[in-house]
C-alpha positions in Angstrom: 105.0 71.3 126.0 103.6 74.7 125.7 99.5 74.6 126.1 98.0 77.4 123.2 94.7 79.2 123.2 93.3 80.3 120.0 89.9 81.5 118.7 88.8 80.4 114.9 88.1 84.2 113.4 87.4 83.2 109.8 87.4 80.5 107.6 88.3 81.9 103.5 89.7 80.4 100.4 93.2 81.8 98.8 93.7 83.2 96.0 93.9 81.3 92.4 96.8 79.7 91.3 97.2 78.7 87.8 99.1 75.7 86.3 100.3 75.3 83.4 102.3 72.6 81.7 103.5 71.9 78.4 105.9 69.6 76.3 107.1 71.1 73.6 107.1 69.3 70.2 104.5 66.9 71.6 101.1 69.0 71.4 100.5 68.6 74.9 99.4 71.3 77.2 97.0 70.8 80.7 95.8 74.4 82.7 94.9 73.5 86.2 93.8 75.7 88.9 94.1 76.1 92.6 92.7 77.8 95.3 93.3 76.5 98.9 91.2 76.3 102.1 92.6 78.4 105.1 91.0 79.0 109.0 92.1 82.5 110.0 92.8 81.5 114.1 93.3 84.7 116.8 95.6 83.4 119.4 94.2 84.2 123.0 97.4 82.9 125.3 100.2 80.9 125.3 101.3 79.0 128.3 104.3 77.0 128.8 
């Protein structure tokens, strides 16, 4: 039960990921892309 103080520095987005699948023989092939939401925190103090 530790109590944790934190301060919100930044709020970004990640870099792109890129997804690609593909079945081979089948003429199937989907690109999807990715980038995910983040909060950069600063952690003041911890206390337990």
């Amino acid at each position: 039960g530790a109590t944790v103080k934190a301060t919100i520095v930044a709020h970004g987005r990640g870099d792109k990921v890129r997804i690609f699948k593909m079945r081979r023989r089948k003429h199937y092939q989907k690109n999807q892309g990715h980038r995910q939401n983040y909060t950069e925190i600063r952690i003041d103090g911890i206390s337990a």
